[in-house]
C-alpha positions as CSV (number, residue, x, y, z in Angstrom):
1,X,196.6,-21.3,-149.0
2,X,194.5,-24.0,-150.5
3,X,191.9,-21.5,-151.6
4,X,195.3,-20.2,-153.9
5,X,196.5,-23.4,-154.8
6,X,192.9,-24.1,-156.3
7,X,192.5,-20.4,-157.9
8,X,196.2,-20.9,-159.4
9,X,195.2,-24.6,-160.6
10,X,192.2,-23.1,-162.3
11,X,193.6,-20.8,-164.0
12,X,196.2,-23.0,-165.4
13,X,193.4,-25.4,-166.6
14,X,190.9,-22.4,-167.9
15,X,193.3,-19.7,-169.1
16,X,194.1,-22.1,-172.3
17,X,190.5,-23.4,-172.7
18,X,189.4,-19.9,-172.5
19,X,191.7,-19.1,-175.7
20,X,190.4,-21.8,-177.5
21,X,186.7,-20.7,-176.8
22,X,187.8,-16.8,-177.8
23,X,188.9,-18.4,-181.0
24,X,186.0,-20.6,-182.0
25,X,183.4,-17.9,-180.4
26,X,185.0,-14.9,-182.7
27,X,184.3,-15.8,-186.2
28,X,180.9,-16.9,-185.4
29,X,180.1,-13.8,-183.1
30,X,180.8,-11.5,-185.7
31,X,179.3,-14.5,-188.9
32,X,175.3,-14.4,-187.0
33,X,175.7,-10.6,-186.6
34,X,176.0,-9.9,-190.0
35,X,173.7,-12.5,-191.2
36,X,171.4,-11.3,-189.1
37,X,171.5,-8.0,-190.6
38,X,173.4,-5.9,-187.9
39,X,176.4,-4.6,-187.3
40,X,179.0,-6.8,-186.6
41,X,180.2,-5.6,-183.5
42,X,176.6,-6.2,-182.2
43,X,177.2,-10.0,-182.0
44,X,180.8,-9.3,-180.0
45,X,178.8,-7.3,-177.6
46,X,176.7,-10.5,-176.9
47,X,179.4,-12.6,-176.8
48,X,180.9,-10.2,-174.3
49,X,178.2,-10.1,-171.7
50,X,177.6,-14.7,-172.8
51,X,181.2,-14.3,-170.9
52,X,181.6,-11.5,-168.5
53,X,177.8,-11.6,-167.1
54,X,176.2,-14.8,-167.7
55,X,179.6,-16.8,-167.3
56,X,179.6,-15.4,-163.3
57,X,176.2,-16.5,-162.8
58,X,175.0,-19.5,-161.1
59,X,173.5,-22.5,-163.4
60,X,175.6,-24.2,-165.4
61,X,179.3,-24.1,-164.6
62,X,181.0,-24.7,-168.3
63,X,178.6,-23.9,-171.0
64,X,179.4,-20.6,-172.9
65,X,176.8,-18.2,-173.5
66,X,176.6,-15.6,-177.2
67,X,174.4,-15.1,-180.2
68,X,173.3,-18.4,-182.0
69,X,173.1,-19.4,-185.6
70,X,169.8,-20.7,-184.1
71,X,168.4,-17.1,-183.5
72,X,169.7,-15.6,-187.0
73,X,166.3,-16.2,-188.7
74,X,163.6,-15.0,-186.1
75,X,166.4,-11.6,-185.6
76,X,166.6,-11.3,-189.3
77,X,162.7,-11.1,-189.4
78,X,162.7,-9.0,-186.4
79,X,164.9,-6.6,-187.8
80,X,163.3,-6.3,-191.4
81,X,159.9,-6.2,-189.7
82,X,160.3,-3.9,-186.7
83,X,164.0,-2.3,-187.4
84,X,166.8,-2.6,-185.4
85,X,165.7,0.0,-182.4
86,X,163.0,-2.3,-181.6
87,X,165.2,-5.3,-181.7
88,X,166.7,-3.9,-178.0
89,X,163.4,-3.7,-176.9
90,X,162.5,-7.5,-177.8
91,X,165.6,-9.0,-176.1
92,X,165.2,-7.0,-173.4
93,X,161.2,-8.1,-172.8
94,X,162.7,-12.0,-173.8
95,X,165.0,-11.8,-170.7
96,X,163.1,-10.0,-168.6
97,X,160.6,-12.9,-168.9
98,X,163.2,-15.3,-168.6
99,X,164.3,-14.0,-165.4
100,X,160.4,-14.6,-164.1
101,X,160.5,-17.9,-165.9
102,X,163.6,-19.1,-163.7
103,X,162.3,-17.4,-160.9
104,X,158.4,-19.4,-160.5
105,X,161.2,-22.3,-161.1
106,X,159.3,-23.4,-164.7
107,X,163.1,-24.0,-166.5
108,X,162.5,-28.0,-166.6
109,X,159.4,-27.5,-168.4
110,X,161.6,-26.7,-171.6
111,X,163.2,-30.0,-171.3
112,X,159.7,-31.2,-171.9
113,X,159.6,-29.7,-175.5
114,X,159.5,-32.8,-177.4
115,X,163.2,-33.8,-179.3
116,X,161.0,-33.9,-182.7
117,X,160.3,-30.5,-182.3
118,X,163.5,-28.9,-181.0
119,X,165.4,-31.1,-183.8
120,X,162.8,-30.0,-186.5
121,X,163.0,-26.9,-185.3
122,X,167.2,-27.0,-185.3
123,X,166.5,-28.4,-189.1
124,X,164.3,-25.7,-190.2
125,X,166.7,-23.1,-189.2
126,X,169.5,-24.9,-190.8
127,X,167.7,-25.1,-194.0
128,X,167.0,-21.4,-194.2
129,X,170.4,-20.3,-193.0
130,X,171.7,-22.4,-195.5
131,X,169.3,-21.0,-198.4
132,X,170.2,-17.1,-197.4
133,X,173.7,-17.6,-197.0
134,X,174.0,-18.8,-200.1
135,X,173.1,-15.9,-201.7
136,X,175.8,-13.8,-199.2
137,X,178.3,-16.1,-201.1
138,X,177.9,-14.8,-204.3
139,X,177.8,-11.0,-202.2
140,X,173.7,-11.0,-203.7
141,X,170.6,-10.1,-201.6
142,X,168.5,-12.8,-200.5
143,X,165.0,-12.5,-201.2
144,X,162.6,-12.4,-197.9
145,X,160.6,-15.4,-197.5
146,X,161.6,-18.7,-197.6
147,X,160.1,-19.8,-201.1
148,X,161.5,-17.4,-202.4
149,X,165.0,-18.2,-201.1
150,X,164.4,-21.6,-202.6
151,X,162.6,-20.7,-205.8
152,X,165.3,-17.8,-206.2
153,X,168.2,-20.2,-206.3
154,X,168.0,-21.0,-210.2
155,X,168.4,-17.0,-210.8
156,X,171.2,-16.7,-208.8
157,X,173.1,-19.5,-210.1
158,X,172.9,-17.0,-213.3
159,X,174.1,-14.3,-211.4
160,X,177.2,-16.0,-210.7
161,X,178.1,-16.9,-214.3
162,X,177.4,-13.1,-215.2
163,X,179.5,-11.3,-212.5
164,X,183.2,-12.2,-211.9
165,X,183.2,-10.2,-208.6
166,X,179.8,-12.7,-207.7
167,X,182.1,-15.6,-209.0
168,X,185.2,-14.4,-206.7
169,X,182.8,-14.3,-203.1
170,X,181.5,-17.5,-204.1
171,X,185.1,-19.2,-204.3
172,X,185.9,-17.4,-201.1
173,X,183.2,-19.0,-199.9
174,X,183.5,-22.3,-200.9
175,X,187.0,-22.5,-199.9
176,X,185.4,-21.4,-196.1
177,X,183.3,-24.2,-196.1
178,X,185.6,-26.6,-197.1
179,X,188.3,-25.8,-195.0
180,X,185.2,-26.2,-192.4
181,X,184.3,-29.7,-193.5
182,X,187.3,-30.9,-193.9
183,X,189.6,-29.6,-191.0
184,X,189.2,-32.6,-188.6
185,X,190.9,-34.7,-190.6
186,X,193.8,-32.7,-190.3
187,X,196.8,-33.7,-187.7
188,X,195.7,-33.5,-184.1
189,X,197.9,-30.6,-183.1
190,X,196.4,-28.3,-186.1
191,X,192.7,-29.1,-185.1
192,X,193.6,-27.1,-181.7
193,X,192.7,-24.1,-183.6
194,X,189.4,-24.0,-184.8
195,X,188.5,-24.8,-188.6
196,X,186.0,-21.5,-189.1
197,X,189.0,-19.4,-187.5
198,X,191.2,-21.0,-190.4
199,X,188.6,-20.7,-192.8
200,X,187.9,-16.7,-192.2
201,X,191.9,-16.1,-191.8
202,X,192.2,-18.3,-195.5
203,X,189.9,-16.1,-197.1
204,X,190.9,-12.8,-195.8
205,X,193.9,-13.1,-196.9
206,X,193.0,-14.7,-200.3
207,X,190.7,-11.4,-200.9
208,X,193.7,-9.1,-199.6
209,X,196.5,-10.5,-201.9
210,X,194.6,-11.2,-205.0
211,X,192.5,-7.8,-204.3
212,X,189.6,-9.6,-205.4
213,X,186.1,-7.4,-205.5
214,X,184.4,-8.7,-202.5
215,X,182.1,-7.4,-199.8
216,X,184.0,-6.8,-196.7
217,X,182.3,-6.3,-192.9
218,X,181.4,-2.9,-192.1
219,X,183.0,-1.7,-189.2
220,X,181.8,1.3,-186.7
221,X,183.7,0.7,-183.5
222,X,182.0,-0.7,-180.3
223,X,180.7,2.1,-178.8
224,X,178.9,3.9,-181.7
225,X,177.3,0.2,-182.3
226,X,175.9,0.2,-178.9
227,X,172.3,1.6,-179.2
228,X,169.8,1.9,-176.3
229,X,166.1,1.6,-176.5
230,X,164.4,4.5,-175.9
231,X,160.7,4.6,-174.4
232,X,159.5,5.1,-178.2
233,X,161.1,2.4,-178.5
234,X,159.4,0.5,-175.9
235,X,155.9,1.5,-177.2
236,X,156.3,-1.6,-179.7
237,X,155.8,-3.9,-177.4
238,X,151.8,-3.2,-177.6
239,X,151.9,-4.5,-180.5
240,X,150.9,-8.2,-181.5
241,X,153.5,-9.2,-184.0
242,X,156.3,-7.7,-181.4
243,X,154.8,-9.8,-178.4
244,X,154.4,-12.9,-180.5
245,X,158.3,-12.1,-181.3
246,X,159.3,-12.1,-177.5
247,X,157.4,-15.3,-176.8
248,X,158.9,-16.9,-180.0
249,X,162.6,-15.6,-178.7
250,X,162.2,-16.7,-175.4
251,X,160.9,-20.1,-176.5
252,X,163.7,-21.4,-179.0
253,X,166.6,-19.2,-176.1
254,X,165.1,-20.6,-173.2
255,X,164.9,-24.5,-175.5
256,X,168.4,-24.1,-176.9
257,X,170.0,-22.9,-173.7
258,X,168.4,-25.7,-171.8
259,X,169.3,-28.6,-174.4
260,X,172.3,-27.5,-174.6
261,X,173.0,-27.7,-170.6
262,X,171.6,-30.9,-170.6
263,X,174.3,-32.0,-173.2
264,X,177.1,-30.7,-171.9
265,X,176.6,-32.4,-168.0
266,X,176.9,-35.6,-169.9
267,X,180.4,-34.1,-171.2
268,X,181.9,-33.9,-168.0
269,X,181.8,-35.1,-164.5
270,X,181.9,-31.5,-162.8
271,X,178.6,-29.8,-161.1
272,X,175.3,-30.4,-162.8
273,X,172.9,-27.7,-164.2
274,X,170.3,-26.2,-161.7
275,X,168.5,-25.2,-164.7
276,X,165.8,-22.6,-163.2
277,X,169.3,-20.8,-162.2
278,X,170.7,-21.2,-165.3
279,X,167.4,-20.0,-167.3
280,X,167.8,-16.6,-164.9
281,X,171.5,-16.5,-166.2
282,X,170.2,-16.4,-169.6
283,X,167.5,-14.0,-169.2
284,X,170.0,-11.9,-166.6
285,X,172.2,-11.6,-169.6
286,X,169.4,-11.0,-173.0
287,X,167.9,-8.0,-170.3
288,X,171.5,-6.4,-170.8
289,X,172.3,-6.9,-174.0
290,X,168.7,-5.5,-174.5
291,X,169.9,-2.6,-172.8
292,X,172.6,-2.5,-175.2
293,X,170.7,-3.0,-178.4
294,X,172.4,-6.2,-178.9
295,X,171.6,-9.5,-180.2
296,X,169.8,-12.2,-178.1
297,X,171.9,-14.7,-176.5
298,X,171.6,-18.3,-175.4
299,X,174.0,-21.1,-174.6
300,X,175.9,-22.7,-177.8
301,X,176.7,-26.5,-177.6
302,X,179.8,-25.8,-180.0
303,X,181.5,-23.3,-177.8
304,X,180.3,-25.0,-174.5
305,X,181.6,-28.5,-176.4
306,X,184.9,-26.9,-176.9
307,X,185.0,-25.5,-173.6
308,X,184.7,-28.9,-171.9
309,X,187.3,-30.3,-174.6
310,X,190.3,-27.7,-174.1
311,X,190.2,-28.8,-169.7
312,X,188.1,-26.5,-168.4
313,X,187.4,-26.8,-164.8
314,X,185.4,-23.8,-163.8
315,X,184.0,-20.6,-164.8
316,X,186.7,-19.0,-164.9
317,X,186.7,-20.0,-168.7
318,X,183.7,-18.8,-169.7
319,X,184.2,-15.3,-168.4
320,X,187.7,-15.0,-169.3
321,X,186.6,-15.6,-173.2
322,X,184.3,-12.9,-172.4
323,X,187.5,-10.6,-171.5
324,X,189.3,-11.8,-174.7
325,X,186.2,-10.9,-176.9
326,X,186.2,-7.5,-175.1
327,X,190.2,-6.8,-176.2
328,X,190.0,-7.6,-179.4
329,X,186.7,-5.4,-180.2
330,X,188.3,-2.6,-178.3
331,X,191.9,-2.9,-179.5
332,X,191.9,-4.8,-183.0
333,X,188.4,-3.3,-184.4
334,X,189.7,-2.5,-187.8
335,X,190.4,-6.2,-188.2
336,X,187.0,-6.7,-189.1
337,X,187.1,-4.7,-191.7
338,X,189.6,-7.0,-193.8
339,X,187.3,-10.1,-193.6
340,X,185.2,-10.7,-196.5
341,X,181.7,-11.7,-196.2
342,X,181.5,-14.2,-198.2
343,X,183.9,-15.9,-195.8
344,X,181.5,-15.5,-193.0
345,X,178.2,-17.0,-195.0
346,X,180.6,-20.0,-195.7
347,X,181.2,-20.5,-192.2
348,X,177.2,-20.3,-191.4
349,X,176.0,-22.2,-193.8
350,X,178.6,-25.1,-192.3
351,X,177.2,-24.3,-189.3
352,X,173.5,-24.6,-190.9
353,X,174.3,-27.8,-192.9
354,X,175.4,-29.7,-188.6
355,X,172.0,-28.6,-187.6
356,X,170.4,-30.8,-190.1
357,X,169.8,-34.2,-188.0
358,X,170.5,-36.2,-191.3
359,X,171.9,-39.1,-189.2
360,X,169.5,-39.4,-186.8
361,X,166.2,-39.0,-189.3
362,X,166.4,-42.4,-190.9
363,X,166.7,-44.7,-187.4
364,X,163.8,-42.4,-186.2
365,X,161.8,-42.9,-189.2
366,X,162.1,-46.4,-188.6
367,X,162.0,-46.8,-185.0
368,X,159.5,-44.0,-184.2
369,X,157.8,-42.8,-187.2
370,X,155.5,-40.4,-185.9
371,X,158.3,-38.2,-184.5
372,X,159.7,-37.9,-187.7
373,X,156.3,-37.0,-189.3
374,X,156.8,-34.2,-186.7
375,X,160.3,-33.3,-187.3
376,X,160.0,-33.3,-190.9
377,X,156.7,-31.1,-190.4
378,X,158.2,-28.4,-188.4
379,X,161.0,-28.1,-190.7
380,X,159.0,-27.6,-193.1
381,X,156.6,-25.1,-192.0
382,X,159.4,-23.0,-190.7
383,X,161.2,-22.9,-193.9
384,X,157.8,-22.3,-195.7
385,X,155.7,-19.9,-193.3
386,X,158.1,-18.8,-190.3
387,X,160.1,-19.6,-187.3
388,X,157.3,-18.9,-184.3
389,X,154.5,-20.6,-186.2
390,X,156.1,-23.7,-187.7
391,X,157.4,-24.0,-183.8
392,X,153.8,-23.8,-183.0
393,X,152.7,-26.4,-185.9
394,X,155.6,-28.8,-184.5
395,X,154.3,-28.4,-180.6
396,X,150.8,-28.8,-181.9
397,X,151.2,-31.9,-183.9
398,X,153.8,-33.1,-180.4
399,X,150.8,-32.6,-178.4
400,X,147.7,-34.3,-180.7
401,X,150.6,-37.5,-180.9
402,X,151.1,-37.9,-177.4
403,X,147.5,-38.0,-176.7
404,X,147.0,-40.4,-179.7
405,X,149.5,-42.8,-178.2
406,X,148.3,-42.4,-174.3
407,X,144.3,-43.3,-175.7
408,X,144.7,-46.9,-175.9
409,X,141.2,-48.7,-176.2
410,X,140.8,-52.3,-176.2
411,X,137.7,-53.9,-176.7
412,X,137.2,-57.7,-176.6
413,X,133.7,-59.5,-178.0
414,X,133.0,-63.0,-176.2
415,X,130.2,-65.3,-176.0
416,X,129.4,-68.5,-174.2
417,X,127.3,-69.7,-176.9
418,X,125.2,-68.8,-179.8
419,X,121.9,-67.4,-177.9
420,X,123.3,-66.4,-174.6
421,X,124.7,-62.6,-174.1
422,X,127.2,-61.3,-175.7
423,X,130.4,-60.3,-173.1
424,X,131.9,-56.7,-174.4
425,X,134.9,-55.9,-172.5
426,X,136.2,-52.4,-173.0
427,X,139.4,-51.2,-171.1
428,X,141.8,-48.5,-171.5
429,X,141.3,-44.9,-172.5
430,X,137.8,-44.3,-173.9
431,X,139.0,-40.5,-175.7
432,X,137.3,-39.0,-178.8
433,X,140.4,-40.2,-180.2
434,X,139.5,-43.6,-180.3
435,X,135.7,-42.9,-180.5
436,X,135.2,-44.0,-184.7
437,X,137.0,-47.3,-183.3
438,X,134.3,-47.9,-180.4
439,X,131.5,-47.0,-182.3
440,X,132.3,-49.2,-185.3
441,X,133.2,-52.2,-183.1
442,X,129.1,-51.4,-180.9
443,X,127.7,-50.6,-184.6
444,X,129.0,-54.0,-185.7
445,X,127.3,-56.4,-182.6
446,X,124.2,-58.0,-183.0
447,X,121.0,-56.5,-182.8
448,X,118.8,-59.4,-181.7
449,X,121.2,-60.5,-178.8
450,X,121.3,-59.0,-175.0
451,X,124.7,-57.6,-174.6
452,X,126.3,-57.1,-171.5
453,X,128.8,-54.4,-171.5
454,X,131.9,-54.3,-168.8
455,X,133.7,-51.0,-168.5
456,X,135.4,-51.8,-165.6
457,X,138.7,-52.0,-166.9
458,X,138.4,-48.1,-168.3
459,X,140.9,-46.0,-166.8
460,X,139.6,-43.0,-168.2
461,X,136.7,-41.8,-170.2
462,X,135.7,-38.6,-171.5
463,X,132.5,-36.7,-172.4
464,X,132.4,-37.9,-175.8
465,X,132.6,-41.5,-175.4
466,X,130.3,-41.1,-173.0
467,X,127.9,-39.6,-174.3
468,X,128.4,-41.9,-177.7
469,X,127.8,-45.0,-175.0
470,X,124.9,-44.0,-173.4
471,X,123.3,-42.8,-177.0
472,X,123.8,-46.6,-178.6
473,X,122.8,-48.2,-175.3
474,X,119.5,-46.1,-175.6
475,X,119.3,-46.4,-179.2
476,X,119.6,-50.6,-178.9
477,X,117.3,-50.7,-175.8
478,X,114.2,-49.8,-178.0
479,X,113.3,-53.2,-178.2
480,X,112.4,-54.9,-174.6
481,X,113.7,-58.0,-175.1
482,X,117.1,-56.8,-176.5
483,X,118.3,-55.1,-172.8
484,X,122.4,-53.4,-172.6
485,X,123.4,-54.7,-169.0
486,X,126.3,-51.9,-168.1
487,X,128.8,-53.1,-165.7
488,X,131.0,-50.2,-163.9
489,X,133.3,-50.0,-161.9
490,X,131.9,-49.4,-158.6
């Protein structure tokens, strides 16, 4: 009886909070799908298995699982590169690797990904999100790279003024993105329903009435999306470029997911995250929609934010959204079909413009300056060479600045008077990081005065500064009468 009265309170509590995940999960499903340069349905079949698969696994007991504004430029790239076959076969190998991640328990390893490079990496995806989709606005082809996005934006502005039909998408999509922006200030019962839902219903309708000459989805039904690899297809993953994909998707997934579980225990008071479970969830659920030929997956603070916000309790939530995604794809698919794209690229680049960590990039500059450097690096290379190696620049730089900061050296110079030995007192970290400051402080001592130098209070010290030690004590021991004295620790 108890085990009903709890089921029944559940479902009570989750039944409504799954609605109001449905609704915010739905236009953004179907928005990264067809940014990404798929079919639409491809990003409800994620969103499907985020709820009906990963929702029922063990991890984390409230975050919602589907495709990620986060993911839309590495898939884009994937897809141009590779086509979309091989896309199946990348998610696939991403949570198939996952799964062993989870499994040798190495999920709280991503939490160790420094913020600078998570948040520059967030930033650099916002920023190219932002600079496609604004060419979807107008209904105009983006060009490829990320330059070229930038450098192409004085052309397209030209393009607008030329083309009515360019003019109408872009004041569809405007209108999306400011319905976006500005729908939390409307009255609290309103902002129940979710402002990109508003936004894509708005301009739907707008394009339907008017007839305006817009780009609508492309719809195929669910089942003739669904496309499963083949083992041609899985020959691609001998390939460099496709491997260096996989690690580069299981990275930023396995990063976001695990953030993002991180944030929302601090939302609630319910079960924390086992986070090597919740990394197998994630890689349990990419391996089917692999399978499928869908797009990746990972966990999405908005939805998961939402979730917690609308009363969930339990899973229940998560999977039930999962079901509601399901019946609209199977029953309403022709829906899709009426929503102009345009709406959807408004929509993302709202999306891509929250990613940007605007608010928290001046306290950090001032604060910690050197993660900023990084953040503001990694954005940077990602919007100028490409997601997987302006990760690696950002991880790079995280790594050289941590081992900067850890190689503290301090060397003190005393003397008892003006003939006697000189007292040099090194402690700390004697790295080749700090080697120019050692040798410049040895290079600057007397050279007609005994020195006695005390590395006792050296915590560590590497091959370099050693050998850089013993060459100037050898090099001022040439004369007899001008001896080093070198106390260790014994």
């Amino acid at each position: 009886m108890r085990q009903l009265k709890a089921v029944g309170y559940a479902l009570r509590t989750d039944a409504p909070a799954s609605l109001v995940v449905f609704l915010v999960a739905l236009p953004l499903c179907v928005g990264v799908a067809v940014a990404s340069g798929v079919p639409a349905e491809l990003g409800l079949i994620t969103g499907i298995v985020g709820g009906l698969l990963t929702g029922l696994l063990p991890g984390s007991s409230l975050q919602v699982s589907g495709p990620a504004a986060g993911l839309t430029v590495l898939v884009a790239e994937a897809v141009r590169s590779y086509g979309l076959p091989t896309l199946g076969v990348i998610v696939l190998a991403t949570g198939l690797l996952q799964i062993a991640l989870g499994a040798m328990r190495l999920g709280g390893w991503f939490r160790a990904i420094s913020v600078a490079v998570v948040e520059g990496m967030l930033a650099g995806i916002g920023l190219v999100i932002i600079a496609a989709q604004l060419y979807t606005l107008a209904d105009t082809p983006a060009p490829a790279s990320g330059i070229g996005k930038i450098t192409g934006l004085p052309a397209l502005i030209g393009v607008v003024a030329a083309s009515p039909a360019a003019a109408s998408a872009l004041a569809l999509g405007g209108a999306a993105i400011a319905v976006c922006g500005l729908w939390r200030w409307m009255p609290g019962a309103l902002r129940r329903v979710p402002g990109a839902l508003v936004a894509v219903l708005i301009a739907s309708l707008a394009a339907a009435v008017l007839d305006l000459p817009v780009t609508t989805v492309e719809v195929s039904g669910l089942l003739d999306a669904v496309n499963f690899p083949s083992v041609q297809d899985a020959g691609a993953l001998t390939g460099l470029g496709v491997l260096a994909t996989v690690l580069a998707f299981t990275l930023i997934a396995s990063a976001e997911s695990l953030f993002s579980a991180a944030a929302v225990d601090r939302l609630h008071d319910g079960p924390r995250t086992h986070f090597d479970k919740e990394l197998m969830a994630q890689g349990a659920g990419n391996a089917v929609c692999g399978l499928l030929g869908a797009l990746p997956m990972t966990a999405v603070i908005v939805r998961s934010a939402a979730n917690v916000q609308a009363g969930a309790k339990t899973k229940a939530s998560r999977v039930l959204h999962g079901v509601w995604l399901l019946l609209f794809a199977a029953l309403f698919p022709s829906v899709l079909g009426l929503v102009p794209v345009a709406a959807l690229a408004g929509v993302l680049v709202y999306a891509g413009f929250k990613l940007l960590p605007l608010r928290q990039l001046r306290p950090m500059w001032r604060a910690h300056r050197g993660e900023a450097v990084i953040l503001l690096t990694t954005a940077t290379a990602i919007v100028t060479v490409n997601m997987f190696e302006g990760v690696l620049i950002g991880l790079a730089l995280s790594v050289v600045k941590t081992a900067w900061d850890i190689s503290h050296i301090q060397i003190d110079v005393s003397h008892n008077d003006d003939t006697g030995p000189l007292m040099v007192r090194i402690a700390g970290y004697a790295t080749f990081l700090r080697l120019p400051k050692l040798l410049d402080t040895l290079g600057s001592l007397p050279a007609d005065r005994p020195i006695h130098l005390d590395l006792r209070g050296l915590r560590h010290q590497d091959h370099a500064c050693t050998m850089a030690l013993l060459a100037w004590a050898e090099q001022h021991n040439t004369r007899e009468s001008q001896r080093v004295r070198v106390i260790a620790a014994s």
